[in-house]
C-alpha positions in Angstrom: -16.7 0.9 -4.7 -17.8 -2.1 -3.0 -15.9 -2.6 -0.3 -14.9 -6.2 -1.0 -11.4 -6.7 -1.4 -10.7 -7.9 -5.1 -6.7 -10.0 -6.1 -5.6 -6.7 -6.7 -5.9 -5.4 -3.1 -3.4 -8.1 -2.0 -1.1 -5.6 -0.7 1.3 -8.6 1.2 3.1 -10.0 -2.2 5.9 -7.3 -2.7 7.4 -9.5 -5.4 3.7 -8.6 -7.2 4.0 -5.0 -6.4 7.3 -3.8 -7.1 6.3 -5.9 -10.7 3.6 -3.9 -11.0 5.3 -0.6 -10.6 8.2 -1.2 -12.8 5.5 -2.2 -15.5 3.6 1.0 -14.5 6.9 3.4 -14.8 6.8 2.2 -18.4 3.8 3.5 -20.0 2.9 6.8 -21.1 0.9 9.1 -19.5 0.2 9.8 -15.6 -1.2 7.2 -12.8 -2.0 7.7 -9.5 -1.7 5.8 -6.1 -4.5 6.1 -4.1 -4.2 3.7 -0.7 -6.3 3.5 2.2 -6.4 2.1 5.5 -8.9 -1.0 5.6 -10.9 -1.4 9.0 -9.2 -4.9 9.7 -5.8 -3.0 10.1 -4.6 -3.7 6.1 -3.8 -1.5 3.5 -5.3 -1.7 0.0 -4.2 0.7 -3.0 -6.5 1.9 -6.0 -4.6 3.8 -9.2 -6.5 6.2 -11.6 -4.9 6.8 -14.8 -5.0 9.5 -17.3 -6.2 8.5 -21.1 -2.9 8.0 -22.1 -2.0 5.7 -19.5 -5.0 3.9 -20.1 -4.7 3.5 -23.6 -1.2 1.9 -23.6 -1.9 -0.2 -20.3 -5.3 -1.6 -22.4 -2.7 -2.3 -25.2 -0.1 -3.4 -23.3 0.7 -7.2 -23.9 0.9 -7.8 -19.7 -2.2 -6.5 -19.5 -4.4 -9.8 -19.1 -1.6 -11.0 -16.5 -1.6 -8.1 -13.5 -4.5 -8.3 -11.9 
């Protein structure tokens, strides 16, 4: 992990995030939130995903559009 934040870590947009999660709750499989505090007082979120969930996310005609 760099430490660079990347779009994805925009954690400000809730429109973008409670997208993402109704997207996420779709798919098969298991995925993880991970979030952390950043030093300037934000908070960014990382997910890990099982195969499944990888497999259909990859699949997944959205996929090109969350990022």
């Amino acid at each position: 992990m760099s430490g660079h934040p990347t779009a994805g870590d925009d954690t400000s947009n809730e429109a973008v995030l409670t997208r993402a999660k109704a997207l996420a709750s779709t798919l098969p499989g298991r995925l993880a939130e991970v979030s952390h505090d950043t030093w300037g007082g934000g908070r960014w979120f990382r997910h890990v995903g099982d195969v499944e969930f990888l497999e259909a996310w990859l699949h997944h005609p959205d996929f090109h559009l969350i990022k």
